[in-house]
N, C-alpha and C positions, 0 to 999 in steps of 0.2 A: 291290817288284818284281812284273809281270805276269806270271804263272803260264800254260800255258797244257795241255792236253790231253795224256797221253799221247800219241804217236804210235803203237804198236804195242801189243797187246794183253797184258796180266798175263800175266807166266807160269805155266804151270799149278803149281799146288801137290801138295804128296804127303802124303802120312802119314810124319811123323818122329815120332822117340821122344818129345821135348819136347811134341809137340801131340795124343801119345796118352796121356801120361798129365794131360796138363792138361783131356783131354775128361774122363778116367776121373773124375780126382779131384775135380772142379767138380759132373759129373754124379749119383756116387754121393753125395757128402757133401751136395748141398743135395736135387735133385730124388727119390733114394730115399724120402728124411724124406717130402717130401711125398705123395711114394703110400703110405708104410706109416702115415704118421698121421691121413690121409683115411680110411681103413678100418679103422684096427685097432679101432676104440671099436668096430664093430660088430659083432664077431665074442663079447666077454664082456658087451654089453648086460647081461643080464638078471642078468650076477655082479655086474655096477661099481650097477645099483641093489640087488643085493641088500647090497650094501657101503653105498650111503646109509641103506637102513631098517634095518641095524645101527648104524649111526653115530646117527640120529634117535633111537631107540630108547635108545642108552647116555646119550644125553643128557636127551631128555624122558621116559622109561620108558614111551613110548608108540609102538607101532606106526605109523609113515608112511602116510597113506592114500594110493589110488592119485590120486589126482588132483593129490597137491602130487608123489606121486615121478614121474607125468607130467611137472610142469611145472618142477622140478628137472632132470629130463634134458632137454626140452627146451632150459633156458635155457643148460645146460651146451654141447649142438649150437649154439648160434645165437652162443656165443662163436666159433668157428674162422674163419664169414666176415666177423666186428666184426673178430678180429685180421687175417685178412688185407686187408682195406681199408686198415687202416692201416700192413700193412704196406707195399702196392702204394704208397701216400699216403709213404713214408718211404722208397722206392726211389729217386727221382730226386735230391736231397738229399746220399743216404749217396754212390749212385754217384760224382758229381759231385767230391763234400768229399773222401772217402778210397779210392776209386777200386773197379773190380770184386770185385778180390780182398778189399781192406780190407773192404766192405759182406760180403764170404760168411763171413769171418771173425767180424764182428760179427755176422751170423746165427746161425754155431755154437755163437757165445756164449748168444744167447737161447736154441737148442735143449736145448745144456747145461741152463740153469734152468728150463727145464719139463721135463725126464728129472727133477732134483733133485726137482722138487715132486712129479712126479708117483708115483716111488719112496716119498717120505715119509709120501705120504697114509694108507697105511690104519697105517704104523707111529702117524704121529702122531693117526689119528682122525679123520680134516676131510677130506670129499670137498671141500672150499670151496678146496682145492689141487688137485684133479682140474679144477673149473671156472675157476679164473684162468689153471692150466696150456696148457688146450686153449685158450682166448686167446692166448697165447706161442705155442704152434705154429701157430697161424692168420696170425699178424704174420712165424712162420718163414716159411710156405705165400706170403703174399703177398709177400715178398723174395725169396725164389727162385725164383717162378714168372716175376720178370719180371729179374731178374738174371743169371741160368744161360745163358740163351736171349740175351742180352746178351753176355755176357763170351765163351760160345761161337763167335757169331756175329765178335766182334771179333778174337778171334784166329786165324779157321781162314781158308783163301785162298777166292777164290772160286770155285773150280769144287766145293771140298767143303763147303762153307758151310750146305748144306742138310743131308747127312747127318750133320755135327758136330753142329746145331743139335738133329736128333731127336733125337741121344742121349740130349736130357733128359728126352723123352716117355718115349725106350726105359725111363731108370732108374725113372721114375714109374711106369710100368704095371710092372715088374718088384717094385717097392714095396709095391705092390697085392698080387701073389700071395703076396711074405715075410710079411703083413700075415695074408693068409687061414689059409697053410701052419702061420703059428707060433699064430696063434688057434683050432686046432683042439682040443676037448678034451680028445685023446690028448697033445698039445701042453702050451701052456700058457694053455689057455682055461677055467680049473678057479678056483675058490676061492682056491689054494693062488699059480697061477702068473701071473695079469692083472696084479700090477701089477711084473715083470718085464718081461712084455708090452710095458706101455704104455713102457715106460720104454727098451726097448731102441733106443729112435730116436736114444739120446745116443753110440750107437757111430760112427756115421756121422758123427754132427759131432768128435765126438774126431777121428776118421781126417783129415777134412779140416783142423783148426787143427794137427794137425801135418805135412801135409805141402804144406800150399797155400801157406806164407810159402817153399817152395823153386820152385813156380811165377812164371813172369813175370807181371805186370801186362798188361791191353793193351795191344795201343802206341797205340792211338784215344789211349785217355786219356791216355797219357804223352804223346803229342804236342800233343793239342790242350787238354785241360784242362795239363798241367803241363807243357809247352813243352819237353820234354825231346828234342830230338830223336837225338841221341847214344844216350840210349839205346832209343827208340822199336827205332831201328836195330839197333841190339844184340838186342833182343827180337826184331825181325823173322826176322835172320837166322838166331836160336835155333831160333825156329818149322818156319823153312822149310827149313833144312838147305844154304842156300846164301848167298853174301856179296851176290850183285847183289839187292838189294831196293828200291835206288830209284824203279823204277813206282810202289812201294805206298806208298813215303815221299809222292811228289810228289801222289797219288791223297786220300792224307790231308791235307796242305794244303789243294787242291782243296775237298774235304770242310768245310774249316774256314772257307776263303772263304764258301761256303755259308752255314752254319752266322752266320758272320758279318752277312751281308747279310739274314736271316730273325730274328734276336734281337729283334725291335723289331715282331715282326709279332704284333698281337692275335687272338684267334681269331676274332674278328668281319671281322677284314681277312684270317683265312687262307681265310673262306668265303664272301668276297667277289670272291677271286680268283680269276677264269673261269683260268688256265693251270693250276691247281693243283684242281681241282674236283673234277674224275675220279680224281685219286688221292685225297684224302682219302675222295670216297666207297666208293672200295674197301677203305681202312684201316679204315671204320667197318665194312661191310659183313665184313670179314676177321674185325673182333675181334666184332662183335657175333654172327656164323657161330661163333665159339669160346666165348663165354662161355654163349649162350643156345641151346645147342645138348640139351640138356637131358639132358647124360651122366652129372647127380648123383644130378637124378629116377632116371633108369632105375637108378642103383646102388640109391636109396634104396628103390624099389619089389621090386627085384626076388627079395627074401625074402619080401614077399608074392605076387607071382604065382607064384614056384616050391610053396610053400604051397598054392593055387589048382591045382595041380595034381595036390598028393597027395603032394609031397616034403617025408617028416620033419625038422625043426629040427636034427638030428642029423646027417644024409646032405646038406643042403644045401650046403653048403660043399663039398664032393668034387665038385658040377657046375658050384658058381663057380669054383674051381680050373681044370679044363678050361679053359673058356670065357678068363679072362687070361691061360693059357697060348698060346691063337690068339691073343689078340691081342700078345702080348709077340712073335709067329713075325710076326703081319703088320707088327710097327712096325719089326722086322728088316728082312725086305722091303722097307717104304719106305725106309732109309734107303740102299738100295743104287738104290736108283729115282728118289728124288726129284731128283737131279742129273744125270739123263739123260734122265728124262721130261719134266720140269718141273713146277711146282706148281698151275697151273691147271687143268688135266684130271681130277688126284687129289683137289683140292678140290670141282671141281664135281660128281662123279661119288661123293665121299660125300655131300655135301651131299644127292644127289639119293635115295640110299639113306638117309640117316635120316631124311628125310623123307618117304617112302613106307612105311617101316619104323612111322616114328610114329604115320602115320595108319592102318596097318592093325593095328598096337596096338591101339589106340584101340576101333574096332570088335572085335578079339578080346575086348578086356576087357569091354565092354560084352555081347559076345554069351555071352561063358561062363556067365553065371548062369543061361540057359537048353537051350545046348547043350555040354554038359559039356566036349568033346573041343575045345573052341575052346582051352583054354588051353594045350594044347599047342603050339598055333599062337603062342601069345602069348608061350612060352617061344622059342619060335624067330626070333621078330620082334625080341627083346630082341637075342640073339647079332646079328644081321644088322645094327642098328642100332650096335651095337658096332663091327661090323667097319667101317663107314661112318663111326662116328666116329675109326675110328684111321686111316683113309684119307683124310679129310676135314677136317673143324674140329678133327683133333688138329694134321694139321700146318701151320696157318694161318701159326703164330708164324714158320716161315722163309721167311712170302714177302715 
């Protein structure tokens, strides 16, 4: 049977209790992990090697020189974006086979066994559990960062779709600060408390495996991968807090027709096809604006240019604090804006600010070796590039 168009437009959607706690519990349980486990290594550095050349040492009775406990840490960092590839690589699959929920589920399972190992390490002696651990949360990191933003996007209506979507940026950068906050050495950034620290990322998946099997499914998936329409239906009308949801039923069909008639299209025939040209080069254009937007350098850098400026090791963290404090307020902000302003404006107007921001980095860093006060400048160009990227290529994923 020929399907044809809506006639009149989606009803607008609302915030019901069902679609605010399915934002909370999807966003805190998978996207928190990912911003408290992006940053917390960085905050006991210098404890978690001082833990390998104890370890080295009970083993070989010899001192670690700096050059292997360099490239120990090193290879330890270069695990998080091996496991996120594969994990991104293992998203489409999970989704597909046992649906949103089922794949977040199966996340918190991995997070679980890297909290296990990473708790056990210094009981059992083996940082070689510190390093397969951060693997596992790399593989969490890449499941969540393209699932959350999925399963969000699938369940909220459209007129909220963009601000549902941020949430996960919100719980990310919020991640980020629990990361700073609880990494302080008044804290538990001590000898004594890192590897509680590191480990405390298995709360967040707890909360989620126990409360996510009382969430719906999508109804995307339930309709079109498992043809369930009955209860797509049921889920809709959970969501929406009203019984008329047929638009969104016929809208999904629709969808699948789609979907249908594109299965068989190679990627060489997607980029052959002049009708379809201009979007794809936007989607590249969108995600290559998010990935390579260079928000890890600046994280990664910016204990030394605060250093560069005369801020002790000690007092550093109380100016990063601040700083994902504005931006945890500006990704507030966007999410109350991006579905009345729209997302082209906000994107091209970070875009344009971390890029002006970069390049005038660039020349601060360059010029401080010779006039001392640039790097003040260079500390302020950081913040500003931040605020561009939480305005900009953070919120690319819900356009």
């Amino acid at each position: 049977m020929e399907r044809e168009l809506p006639s009149a437009p989606l009803k607008k959607g609302r915030l019901t209790r069902s679609l605010v706690l399915v934002t909370l519990i999807a966003a805190f349980g998978s996207s928190f992990q990912y911003g408290y486990n992006l940053w917390v290594l960085n905050h006991p550095a210098m404890v978690i090697q001082y833990f390998y050349n104890i370890t080295y040492h009970q083993r070989t009775q010899i001192n670690i020189d700096g050059s292997l406990l360099s490239f120990l840490w090193d290879f330890m960092v270069s695990f998080f974006p091996i496991g996120g590839l594969v994990g991104s690589l293992l998203t489409g699959p999970l989704a597909d086979s046992y649906g949103r929920k089922g794949t977040l589920l199966i996340n918190s399972v991995f997070s679980i066994m890297s909290t296990v190992l990473m708790g056990c390490s210094k009981l059992a002696r083996t940082y070689e559990f510190i390093v397969f651990a951060h693997m596992i949360v790399g593989v969490c990191a890449g499941i969540s960062s393209s699932v959350v933003p999925m399963y969000l996007a699938e369940v909220a209506p459209h007129n909220l779709r963009g601000g549902i979507v941020l949430m996960d940026r919100l719980f990310f950068t919020v991640g980020i600060l629990v990361a700073q906050i609880v990494g302080l050495q008044k804290a538990l950034g001590d000898q004594e408390g890192w590897v509680i620290m590191v480990s405390l990322t298995g709360i967040p998946a707890v909360f989620q495996m126990c409360l996510l099997p009382f969430c719906p499914e999508s109804p995307r998936y339930l309709l079109i991968q498992k043809r369930d329409e009955e209860k797509a239906r049921q889920v809709l009308k959970k969501l929406r807090g009203w019984d008329d949801v047929e638009d969104e039923i016929e809208e999904l069909y629709l969808e699948d027709i789609c979907d249908d008639a594109e299965k068989h299209m190679s990627p060489l025939k997607l980029i052959g096809l002049h009708a379809l040209r201009s979007h794809l080069f936007t989607e590249i254009v969108m995600l290559t604006s998010h990935q390579l937007s260079g928000i890890h350098l600046v994280y990664f850098y910016m204990e030394r240019i605060y250093t560069s400026v005369g801020v002790q090791q000690h007092d550093m963290w109380y100016i990063a604090m601040p700083v994902t404090m504005f931006l945890v307020l500006v990704t507030v902000v966007m999410i109350y804006v991006i579905d009345f302003e729209g997302r082209r404006f906000p994107l091209l107007l970070g875009l344009a600010i971390c890029g002006i921001s970069c390049l005038s980095l660039t020349v601060c860093l360059e010029l401080q070796s010779t006039i001392p006060w640039m790097s003040y400048f260079s500390t302020a160009f950081i913040i500003i590039f931040l605020f561009g990227q939480a305005i900009g290529p953070g919120t690319s994923r819900v356009l």
